[in-house]
C-alpha positions as CSV (number, residue, x, y, z in Angstrom):
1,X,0.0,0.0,0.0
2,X,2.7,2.3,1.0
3,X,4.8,1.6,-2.2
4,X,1.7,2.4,-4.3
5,X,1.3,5.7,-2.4
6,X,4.3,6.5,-3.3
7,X,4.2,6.2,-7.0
8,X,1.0,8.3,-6.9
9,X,2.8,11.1,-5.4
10,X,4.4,10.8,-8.9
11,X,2.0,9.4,-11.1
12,X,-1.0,11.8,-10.3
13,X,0.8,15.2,-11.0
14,X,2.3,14.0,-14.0
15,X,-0.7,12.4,-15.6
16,X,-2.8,15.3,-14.5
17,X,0.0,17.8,-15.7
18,X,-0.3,15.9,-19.5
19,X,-4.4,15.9,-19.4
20,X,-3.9,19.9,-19.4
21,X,-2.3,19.8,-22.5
22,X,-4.7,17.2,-24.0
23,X,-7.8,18.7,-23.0
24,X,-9.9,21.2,-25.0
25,X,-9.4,24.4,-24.3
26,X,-12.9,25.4,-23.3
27,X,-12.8,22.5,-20.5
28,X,-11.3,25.3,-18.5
29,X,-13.7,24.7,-15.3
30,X,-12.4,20.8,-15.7
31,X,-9.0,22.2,-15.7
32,X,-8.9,23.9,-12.6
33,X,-10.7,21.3,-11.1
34,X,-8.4,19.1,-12.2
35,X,-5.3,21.4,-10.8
36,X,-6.8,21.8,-7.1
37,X,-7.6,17.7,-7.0
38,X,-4.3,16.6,-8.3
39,X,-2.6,19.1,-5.8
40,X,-4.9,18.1,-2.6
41,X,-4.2,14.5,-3.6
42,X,-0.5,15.1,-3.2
43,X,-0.9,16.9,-0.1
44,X,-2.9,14.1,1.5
45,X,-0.7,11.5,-0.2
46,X,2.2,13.3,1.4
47,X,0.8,13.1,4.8
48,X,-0.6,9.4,4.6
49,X,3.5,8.6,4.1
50,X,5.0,10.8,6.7
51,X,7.2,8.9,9.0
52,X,6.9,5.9,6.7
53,X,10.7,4.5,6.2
54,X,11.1,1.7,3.3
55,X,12.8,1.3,0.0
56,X,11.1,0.3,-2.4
57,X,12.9,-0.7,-6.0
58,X,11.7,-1.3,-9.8
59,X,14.3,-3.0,-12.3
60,X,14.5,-0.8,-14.8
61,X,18.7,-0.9,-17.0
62,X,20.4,-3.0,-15.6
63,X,22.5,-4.0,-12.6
64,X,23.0,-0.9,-10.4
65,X,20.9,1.4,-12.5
66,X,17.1,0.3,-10.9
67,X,14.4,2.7,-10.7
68,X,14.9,2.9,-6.8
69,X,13.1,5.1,-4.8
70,X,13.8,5.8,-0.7
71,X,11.2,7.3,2.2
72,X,12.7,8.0,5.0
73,X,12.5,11.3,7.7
74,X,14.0,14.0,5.0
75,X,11.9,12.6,1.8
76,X,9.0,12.6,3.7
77,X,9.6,16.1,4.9
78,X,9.9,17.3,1.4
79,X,7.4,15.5,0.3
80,X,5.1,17.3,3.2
81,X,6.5,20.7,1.7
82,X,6.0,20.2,-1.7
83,X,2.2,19.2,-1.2
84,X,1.9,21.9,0.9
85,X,3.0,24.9,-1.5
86,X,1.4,23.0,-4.3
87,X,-1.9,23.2,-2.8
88,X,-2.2,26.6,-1.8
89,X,-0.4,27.9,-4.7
90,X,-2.7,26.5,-7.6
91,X,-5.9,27.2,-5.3
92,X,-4.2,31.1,-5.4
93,X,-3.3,30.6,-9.4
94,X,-7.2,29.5,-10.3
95,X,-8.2,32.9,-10.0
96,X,-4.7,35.1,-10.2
97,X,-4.6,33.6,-13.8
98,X,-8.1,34.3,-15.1
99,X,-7.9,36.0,-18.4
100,X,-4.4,35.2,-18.9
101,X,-2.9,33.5,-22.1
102,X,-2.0,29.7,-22.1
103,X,-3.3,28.7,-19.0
104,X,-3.7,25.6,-19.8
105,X,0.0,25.4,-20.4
106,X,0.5,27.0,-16.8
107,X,-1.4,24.7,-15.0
108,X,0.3,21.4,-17.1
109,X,3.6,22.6,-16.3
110,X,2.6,23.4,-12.5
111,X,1.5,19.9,-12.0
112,X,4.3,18.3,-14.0
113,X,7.0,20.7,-11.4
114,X,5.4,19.1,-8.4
115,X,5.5,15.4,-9.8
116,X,9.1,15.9,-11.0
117,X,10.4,17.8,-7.2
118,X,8.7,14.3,-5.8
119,X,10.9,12.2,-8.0
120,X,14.0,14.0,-7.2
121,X,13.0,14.0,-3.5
122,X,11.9,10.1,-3.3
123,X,15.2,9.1,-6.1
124,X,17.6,7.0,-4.2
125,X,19.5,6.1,-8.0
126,X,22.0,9.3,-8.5
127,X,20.6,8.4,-12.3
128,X,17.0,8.5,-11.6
129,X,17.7,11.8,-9.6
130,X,19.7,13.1,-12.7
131,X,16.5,12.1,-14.5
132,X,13.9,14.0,-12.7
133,X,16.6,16.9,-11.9
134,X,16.7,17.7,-15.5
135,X,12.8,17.2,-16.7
136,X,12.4,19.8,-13.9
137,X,14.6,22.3,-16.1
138,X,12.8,21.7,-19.1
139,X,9.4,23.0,-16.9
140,X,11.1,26.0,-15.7
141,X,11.5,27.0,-19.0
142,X,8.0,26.1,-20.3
143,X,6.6,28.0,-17.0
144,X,8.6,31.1,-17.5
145,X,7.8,31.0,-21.5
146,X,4.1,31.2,-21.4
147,X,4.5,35.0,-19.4
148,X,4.8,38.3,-21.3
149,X,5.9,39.0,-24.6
150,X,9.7,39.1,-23.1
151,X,9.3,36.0,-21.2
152,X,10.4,33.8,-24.1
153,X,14.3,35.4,-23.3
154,X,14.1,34.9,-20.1
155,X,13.4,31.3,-20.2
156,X,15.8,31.2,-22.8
157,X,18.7,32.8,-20.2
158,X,16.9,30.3,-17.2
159,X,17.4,27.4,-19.6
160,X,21.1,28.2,-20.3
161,X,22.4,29.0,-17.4
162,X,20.6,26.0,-15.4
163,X,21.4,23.8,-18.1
164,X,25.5,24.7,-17.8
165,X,25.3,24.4,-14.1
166,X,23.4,21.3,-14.7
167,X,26.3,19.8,-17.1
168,X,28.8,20.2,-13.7
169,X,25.7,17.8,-12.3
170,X,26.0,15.3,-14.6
171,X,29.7,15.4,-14.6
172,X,30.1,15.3,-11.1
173,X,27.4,11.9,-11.1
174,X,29.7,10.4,-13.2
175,X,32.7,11.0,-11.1
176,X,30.9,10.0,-7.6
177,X,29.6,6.7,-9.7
178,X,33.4,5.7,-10.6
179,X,34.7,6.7,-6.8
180,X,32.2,4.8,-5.1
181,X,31.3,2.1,-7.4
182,X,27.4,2.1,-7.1
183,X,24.7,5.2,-8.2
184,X,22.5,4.3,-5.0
185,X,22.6,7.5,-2.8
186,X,21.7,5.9,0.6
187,X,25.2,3.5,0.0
188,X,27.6,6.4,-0.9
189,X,30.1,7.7,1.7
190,X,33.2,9.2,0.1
191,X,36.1,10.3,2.1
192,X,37.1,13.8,0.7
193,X,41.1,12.5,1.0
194,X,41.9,13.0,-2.9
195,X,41.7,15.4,-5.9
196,X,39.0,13.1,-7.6
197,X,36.6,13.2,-4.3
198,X,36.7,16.7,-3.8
199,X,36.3,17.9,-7.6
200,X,32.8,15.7,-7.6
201,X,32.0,17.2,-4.5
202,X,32.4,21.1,-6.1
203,X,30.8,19.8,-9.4
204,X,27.5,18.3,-7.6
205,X,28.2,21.6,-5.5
206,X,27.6,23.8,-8.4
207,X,24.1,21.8,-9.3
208,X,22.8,22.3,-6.1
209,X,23.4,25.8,-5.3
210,X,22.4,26.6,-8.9
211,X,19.5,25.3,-8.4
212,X,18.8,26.8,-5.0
213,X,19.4,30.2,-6.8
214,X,22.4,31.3,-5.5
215,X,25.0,33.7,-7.0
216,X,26.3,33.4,-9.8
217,X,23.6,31.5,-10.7
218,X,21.0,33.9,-10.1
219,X,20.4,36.6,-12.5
220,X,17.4,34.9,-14.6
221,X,15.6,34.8,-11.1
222,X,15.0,39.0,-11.1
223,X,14.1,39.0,-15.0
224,X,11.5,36.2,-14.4
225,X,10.1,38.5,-11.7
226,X,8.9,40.8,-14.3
227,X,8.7,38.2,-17.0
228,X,6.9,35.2,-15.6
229,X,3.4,34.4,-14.3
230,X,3.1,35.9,-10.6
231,X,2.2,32.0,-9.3
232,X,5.8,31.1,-11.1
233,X,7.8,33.2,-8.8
234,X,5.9,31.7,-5.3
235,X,6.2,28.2,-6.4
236,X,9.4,27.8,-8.0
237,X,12.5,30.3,-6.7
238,X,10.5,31.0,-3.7
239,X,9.8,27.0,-3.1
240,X,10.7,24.2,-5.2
241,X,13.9,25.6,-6.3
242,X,15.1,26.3,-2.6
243,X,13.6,22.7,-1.3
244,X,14.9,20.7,-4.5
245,X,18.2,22.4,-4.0
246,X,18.8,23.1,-0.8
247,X,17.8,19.4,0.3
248,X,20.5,17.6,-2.5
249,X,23.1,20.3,-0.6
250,X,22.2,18.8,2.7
251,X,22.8,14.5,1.0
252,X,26.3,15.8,-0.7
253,X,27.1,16.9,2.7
254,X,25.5,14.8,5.3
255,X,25.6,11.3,2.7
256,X,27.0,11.3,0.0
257,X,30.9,12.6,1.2
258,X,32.3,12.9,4.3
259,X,32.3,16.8,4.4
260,X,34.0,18.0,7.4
261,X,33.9,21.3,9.3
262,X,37.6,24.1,9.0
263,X,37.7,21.7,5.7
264,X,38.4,23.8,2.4
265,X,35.1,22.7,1.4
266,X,33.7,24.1,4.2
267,X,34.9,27.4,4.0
268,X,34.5,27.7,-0.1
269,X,31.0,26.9,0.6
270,X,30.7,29.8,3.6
271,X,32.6,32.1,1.5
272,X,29.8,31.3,-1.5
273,X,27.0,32.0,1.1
274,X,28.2,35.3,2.6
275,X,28.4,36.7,-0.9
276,X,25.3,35.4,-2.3
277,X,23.6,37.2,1.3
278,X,25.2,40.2,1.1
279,X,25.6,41.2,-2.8
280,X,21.9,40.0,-3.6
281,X,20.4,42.4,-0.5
282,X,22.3,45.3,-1.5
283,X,20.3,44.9,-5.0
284,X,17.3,44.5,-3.3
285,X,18.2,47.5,-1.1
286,X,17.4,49.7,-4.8
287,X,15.1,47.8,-6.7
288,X,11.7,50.0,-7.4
289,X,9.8,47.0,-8.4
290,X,7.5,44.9,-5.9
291,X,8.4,41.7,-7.6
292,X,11.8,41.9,-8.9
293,X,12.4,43.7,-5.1
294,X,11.2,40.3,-3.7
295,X,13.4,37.8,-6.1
296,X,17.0,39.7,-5.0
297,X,15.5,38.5,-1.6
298,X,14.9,34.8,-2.9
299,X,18.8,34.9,-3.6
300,X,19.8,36.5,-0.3
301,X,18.1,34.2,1.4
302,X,19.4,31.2,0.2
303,X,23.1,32.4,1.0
304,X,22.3,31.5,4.8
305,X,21.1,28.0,4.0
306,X,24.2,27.6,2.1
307,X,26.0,29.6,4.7
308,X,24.5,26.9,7.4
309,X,25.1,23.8,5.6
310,X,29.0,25.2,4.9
311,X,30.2,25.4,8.5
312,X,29.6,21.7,8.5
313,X,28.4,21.9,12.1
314,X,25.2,20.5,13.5
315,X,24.0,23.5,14.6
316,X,24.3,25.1,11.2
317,X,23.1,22.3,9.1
318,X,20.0,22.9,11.2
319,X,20.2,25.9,11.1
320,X,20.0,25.9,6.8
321,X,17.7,23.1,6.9
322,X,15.1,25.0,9.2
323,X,15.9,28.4,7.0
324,X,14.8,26.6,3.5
325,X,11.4,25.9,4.6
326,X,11.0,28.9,6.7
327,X,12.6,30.9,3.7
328,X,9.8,28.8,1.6
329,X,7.2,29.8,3.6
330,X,7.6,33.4,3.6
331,X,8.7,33.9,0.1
332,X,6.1,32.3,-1.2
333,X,3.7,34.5,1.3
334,X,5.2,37.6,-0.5
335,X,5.0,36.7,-3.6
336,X,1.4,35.9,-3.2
337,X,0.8,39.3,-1.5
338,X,2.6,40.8,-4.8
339,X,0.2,39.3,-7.0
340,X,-2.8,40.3,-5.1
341,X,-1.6,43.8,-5.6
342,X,-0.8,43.0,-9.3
343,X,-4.3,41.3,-9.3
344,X,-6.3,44.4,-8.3
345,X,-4.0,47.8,-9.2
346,X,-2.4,46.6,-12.0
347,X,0.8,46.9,-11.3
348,X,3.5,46.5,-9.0
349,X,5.6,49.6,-9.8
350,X,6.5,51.0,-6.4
351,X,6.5,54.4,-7.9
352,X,2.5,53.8,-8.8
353,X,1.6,52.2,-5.1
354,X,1.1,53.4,-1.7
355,X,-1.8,53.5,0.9
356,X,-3.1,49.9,-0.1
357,X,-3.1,49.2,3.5
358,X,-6.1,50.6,4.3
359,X,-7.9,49.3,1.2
360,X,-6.2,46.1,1.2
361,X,-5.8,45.0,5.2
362,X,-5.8,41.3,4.5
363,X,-3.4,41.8,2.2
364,X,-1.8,43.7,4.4
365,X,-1.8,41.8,7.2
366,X,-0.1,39.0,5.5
367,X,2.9,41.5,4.5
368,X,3.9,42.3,7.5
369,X,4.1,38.7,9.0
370,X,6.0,37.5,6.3
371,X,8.6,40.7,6.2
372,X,8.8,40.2,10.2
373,X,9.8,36.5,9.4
374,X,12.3,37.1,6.4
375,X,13.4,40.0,8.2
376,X,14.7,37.6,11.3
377,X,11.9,39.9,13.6
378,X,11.1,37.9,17.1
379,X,9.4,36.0,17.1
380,X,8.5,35.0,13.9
381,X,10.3,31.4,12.4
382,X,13.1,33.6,10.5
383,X,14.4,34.8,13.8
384,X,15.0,31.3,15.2
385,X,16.3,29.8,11.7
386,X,18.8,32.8,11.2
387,X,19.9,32.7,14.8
388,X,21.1,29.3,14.6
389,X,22.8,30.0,11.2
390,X,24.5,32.7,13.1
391,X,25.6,30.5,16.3
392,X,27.2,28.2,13.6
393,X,29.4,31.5,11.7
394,X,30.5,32.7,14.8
395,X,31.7,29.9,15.9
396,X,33.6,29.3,12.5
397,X,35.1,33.0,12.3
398,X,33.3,35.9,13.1
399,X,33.7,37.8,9.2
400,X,31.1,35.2,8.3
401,X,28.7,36.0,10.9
402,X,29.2,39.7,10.1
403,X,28.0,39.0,6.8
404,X,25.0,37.1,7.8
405,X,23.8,40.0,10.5
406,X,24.7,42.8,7.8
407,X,22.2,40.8,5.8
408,X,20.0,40.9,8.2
409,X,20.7,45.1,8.3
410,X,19.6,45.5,4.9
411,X,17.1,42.9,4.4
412,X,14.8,44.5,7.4
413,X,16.1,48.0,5.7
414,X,14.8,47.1,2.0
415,X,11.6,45.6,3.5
416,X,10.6,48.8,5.4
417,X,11.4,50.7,2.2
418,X,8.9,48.2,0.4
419,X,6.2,48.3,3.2
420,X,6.2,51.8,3.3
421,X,5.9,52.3,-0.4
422,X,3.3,50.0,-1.4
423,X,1.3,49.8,1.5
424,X,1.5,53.1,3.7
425,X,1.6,56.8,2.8
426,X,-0.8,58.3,0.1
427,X,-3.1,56.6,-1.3
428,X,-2.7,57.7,-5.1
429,X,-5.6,59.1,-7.6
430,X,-5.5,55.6,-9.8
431,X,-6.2,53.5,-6.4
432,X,-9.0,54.5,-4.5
433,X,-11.2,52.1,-6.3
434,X,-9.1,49.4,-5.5
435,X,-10.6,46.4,-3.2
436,X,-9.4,43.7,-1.3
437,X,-8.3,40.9,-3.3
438,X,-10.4,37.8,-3.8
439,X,-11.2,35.4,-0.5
440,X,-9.4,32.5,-2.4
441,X,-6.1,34.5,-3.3
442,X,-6.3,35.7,0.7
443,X,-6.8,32.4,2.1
444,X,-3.2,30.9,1.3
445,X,-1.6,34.2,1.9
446,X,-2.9,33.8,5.8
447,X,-2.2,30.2,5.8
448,X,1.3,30.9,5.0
449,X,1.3,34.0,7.4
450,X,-0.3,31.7,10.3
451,X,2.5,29.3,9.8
452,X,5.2,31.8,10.0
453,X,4.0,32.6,13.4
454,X,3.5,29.0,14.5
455,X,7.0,27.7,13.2
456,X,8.3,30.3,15.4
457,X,6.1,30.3,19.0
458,X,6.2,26.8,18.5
459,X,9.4,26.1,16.4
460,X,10.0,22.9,18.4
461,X,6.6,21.6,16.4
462,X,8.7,21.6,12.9
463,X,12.8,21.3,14.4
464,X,11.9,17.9,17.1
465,X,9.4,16.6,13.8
466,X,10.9,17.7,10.6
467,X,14.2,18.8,10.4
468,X,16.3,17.1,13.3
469,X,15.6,14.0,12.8
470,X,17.0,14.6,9.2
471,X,20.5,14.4,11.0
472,X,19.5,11.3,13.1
473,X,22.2,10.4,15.5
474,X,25.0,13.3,14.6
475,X,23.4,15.8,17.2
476,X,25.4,14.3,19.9
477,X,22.5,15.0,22.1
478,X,22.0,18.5,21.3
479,X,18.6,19.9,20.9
480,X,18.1,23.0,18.9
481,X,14.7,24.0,19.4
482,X,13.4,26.5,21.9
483,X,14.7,29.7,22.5
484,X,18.3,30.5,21.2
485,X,21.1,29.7,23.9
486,X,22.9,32.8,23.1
487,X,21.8,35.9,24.3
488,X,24.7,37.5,23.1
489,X,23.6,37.2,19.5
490,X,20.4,37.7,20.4
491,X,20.6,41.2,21.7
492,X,22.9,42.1,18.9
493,X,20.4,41.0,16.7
494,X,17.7,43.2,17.9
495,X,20.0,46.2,18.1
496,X,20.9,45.4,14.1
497,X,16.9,45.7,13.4
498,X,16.6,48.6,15.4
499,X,19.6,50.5,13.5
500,X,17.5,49.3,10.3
501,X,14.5,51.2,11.5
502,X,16.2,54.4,12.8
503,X,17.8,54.2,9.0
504,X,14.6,54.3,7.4
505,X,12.9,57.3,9.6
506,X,15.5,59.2,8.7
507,X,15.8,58.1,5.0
508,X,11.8,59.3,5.3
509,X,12.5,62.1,6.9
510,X,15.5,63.1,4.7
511,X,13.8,62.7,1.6
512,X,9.9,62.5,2.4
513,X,9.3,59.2,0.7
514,X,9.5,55.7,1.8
515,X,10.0,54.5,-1.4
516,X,13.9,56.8,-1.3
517,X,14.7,56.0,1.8
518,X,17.8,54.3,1.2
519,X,18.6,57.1,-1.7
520,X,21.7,57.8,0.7
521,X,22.8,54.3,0.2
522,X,22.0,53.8,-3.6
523,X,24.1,57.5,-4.1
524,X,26.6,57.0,-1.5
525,X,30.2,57.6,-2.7
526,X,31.7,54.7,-3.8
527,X,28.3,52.7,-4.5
528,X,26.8,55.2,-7.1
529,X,29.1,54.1,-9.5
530,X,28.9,50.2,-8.7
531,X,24.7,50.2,-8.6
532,X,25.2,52.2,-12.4
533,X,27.0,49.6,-13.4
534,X,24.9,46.9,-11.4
535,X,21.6,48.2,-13.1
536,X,23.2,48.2,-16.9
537,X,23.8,44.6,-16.1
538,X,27.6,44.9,-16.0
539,X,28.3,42.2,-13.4
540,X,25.9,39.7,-15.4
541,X,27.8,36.5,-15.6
542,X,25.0,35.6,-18.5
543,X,26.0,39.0,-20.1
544,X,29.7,38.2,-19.9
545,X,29.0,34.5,-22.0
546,X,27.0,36.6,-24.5
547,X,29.9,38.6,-25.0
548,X,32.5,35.9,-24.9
549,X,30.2,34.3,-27.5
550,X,30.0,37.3,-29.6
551,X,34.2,37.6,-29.7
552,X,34.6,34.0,-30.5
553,X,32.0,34.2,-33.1
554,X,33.6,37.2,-34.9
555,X,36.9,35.8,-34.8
556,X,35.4,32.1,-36.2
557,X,33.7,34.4,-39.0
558,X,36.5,36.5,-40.0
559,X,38.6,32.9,-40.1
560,X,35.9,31.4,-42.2
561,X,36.4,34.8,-44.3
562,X,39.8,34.1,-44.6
563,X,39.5,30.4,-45.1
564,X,37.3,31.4,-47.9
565,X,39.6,34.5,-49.3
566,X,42.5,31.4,-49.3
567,X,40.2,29.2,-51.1
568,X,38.1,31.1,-53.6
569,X,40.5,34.3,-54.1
570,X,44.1,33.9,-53.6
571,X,44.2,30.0,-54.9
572,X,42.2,31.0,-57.7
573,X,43.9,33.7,-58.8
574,X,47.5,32.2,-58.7
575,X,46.2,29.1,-60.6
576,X,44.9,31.4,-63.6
577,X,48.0,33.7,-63.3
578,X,50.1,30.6,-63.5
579,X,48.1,29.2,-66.3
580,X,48.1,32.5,-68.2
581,X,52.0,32.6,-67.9
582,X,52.0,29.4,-69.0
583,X,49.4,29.9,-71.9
584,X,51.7,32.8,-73.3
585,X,54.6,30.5,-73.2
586,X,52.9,28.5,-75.8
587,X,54.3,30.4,-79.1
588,X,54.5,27.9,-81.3
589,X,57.8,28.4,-82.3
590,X,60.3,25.7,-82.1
591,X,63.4,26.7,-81.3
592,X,61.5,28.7,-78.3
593,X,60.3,24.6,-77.2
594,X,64.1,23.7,-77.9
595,X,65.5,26.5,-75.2
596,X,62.9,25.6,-72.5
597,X,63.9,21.7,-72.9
598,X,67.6,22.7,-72.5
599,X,67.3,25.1,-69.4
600,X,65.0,22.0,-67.7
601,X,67.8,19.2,-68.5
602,X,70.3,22.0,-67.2
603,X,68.2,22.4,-63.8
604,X,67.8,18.8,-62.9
605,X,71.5,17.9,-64.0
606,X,72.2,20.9,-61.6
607,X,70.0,19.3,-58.5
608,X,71.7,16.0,-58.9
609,X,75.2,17.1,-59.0
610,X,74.4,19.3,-56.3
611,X,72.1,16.8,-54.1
């Protein structure tokens, strides 16, 4: 029974997800039907195998490549995740995407992204993984594709630079396959005590992290803001993306190798999270855009998950684990507050908003919860998620917990900006008809927000059910729910949010706006120059392959113009040169013949005396 359960978790989202493409268009009641079913079904499916621990295996290639698929405590957690965002985010897309082009497509693709995360979260075959790994790139593109007129570039640039990152995936399968002998996860355990080790261990690095969204791998994440279907953006880089690769992050480190903390490992993986936190804020810190605002912060975030997981110590693996789903949680809540204000302004131009609060309090409501809780605000879940990330940095050198609290600064900074702008202030001429957004776009928003609040009240509920008994016995005893243990970190963490509020009143007060009230940062001396540059796209890894691209074509054309200048110009024109010489040669005259005869015998009697 539980083995067919577990299938289904598969099987129902992806035969659902195909119906929506087979199904006439006018069916579009059936359709929706069809997405809220196939989404409840995984969430009760999900829930029916929590705590259920079996392997279950299907023969499939050959010896060592079976379809085998594993439950145990973190695939079940997953699985619980995935269901959960799945549900509440199609019953929030039935109506967001009403009157929107290929919405069939949409909802096929949505179903077909939660069937393929469950493969990848139930694979226990590094080949099976690989296979549901890269159908879920093939989606993302689909997903982002069926947006605005632009969107087709986007997924283009999604597709691409996934699709590299993925090859370092594949590549790095291969290598863990040869070093360990065997592609089943749950029987890989690879010193890191040679070159070949550690370069699989940075090549599945790079697929993970790309996949989580984290820098450099990031910047089709802000264009798809704009780009992409508002119900994209709360499902995939605020959910699936973050779960799909923030969990195979966690089985490189915890399984598949024997990653160790003060390792080089360790620290190249800190070092990649600090950035990614403090680089992706400081874009966020300018953006004037609700959405694209929101999707610097899906980056940011996932830097203290990776950040976490680096230090290699229980705490901190913990710590990342408990910030991906909190980070899932409240993304996706802000997201889905974005798109009720897209839903019922039009927009989500900052410069256009401001006052919705009072005509929009659900809405509202729901923002602020969520900003609390990505902002690290007691005592909402981010606060207890971040303070254990930062219990782990201090303890592995105190530049990396700078990094995370400075995060902290400017995420709590950019989110009052954002607050401010869109939801307080004056109400402006274009808005005052505008109304609450529909009961079944509000209800997963205050789901969400209710969660936040539980997860951290009551955050031994999800760290003694979900996430530590993901690391089974390496706790050593330790228990990591409650409230933090140090109260150092603590109060420095509340005086860091209170800075970030005494930085906005007097960004308001300095420039009467909450939407420039970091102006003094965006134009501060040293930064102008860098946010120019930032903002032309100058730092664009993407942008730097397009060029590279560009140079290498020109040089391969004017090399095909030369190859064909060699062939079709110079060549030709020597041969009828020499044949014209030649064919003026031809006198008719004898003796002329006679001489020419002579001078040859000459020249070869010459060559063999001298040679």
């Amino acid at each position: 029974m539980t083995a067919i359960a577990l299938l289904l978790t598969i099987i129902i989202p992806l035969f659902s997800g195909v119906g929506m493409f087979i199904f006439p268009q006018k069916m579009r009641r059936v359709k929706e039907a069809l997405l809220i079913l196939s989404s409840l079904a995984g969430l009760c499916l999900s829930v029916f195998l929590f705590k259920q621990d079996f392997t279950f295996n299907l023969p499939w290639i050959g010896p060592g490549l079976g379809l085998s698929f594993r439950m145990y405590n973190f695939s079940a957690f997953m699985l619980l995740s995935t269901g959960f965002f799945g549900f509440l985010i199609a019953s929030y897309s039935v109506v967001f995407m009403q009157g929107k082009k290929f919405v069939s497509q949409f909802y096929g693709y949505f179903l077909l992204c939660l069937g393929f995360s469950n493969g990848v979260f139930l694979a226990d075959n590094l080949l099976a993984m690989l296979f549901f790994w890269e159908g879920f790139l093939v989606l993302i593109f689909g997903m982002i594709a069926v947006g605005n007129k632009d969107a087709f570039k986007t997924a283009t640039k999604a597709f691409i630079i996934v699709g590299i990152t993925d090859l370092c995936l594949m590549a790095g399968i291969a290598l863990t396959a040869h070093l360990s002998g065997t592609m089943v996860i749950s029987s890989i355990n690879l010193p890191l005590n040679n070159t070949l080790a550690n370069l699989a261990f940075i090549l599945l690095m790079v697929g993970a992290i790309s996949k989580g969204g984290a820098m450099p791998f990031h910047s089709w994440i802000p264009d798809a803001a704009i780009d992409a279907p508002l119900p994209f953006m709360s499902l995939i880089p605020a959910a699936l993306e973050k779960l799909l690769g923030i969990y195979f992050l966690t089985r490189i480190a915890l399984d598949l190798f024997q990653f160790t903390a003060h390792s080089a490992l360790s620290t190249l993986l800190m070092v990649v999270g600090a950035l990614t936190i403090i680089l992706a804020v400081m874009m966020a810190l300018v953006q004037k855009d609700y959405k694209r605002l929101l999707s610097y912060h899906a980056i940011s975030q996932v830097g203290y998950m990776i950040l976490g997981i680096g230090t290699a110590l229980p705490v901190g693996i913990v710590g990342g684990i408990f910030h991906m789903i909190n980070n899932a949680l409240y993304k996706s809540g802000l997201f889905l507050t974005a798109g009720s204000v897209e839903k019922q302004t039009g927009t989500t131009n900052l410069e256009k908003l401001g006052g919705l609060g009072r005509k929009m309090p659900v809405t509202f409501g729901c923002f602020l919860i969520t900003a609390f809780a990505i902002s690290g605000v007691w005592p909402f879940n981010g606060f207890f998620s971040k303070e254990l990330v930062y219990d782990a940095a201090i303890e592995r050198g105190w530049i990396f917990y700078l990094a995370a609290v400075l995060g902290s600064f400017f995420t709590a900074a950019s989110f009052l900006k954002l607050g401010h702008a869109a939801f307080l202030g004056k109400l402006g001429s274009e808005n005052t008809k505008t109304k609450e957004a529909h009961w079944s776009m509000l209800f997963p928003m205050a789901v969400i927000a209710i969660v936040c609040v539980v997860f951290g009240v009551f955050n031994q509920l999800p760290l003694n059910h979900l996430i530590q008994p993901v690391l089974a016995g390496k706790l050593a005893g330790h228990n990591f729910s409650g409230f933090p243990a140090s109260m150092k970190l603590v109060v420095i963490t509340c005086v860091v949010l209170f800075l970030a509020l005494v930085n906005h009143i007097l960004g308001v007060r300095a420039k009467g706006s909450g939407l420039h009230a970091l102006d003094h940062i965006r134009y501060a001396p040293g930064l102008a120059k860098i946010y120019d540059l930032a903002e032309k796209r100058f730092f664009d890894p993407y942008n730097w392959g397009l060029g590279l691209v560009g140079i290498i074509s020109r040089i391969s054309l004017g090399i095909d113009r030369g190859i064909n200048w060699l062939s079709d110009g110079l060549t030709v024109r020597l041969a009828y040169g020499f044949s014209s010489g030649i064919r003026k040669m031809h006198t008719g005259n004898y003796s002329v013949y006679l001489a020419w005869s002579l001078v040859g015998m000459l020249v070869i009697f010459g060559f063999l005396v001298i040679f």
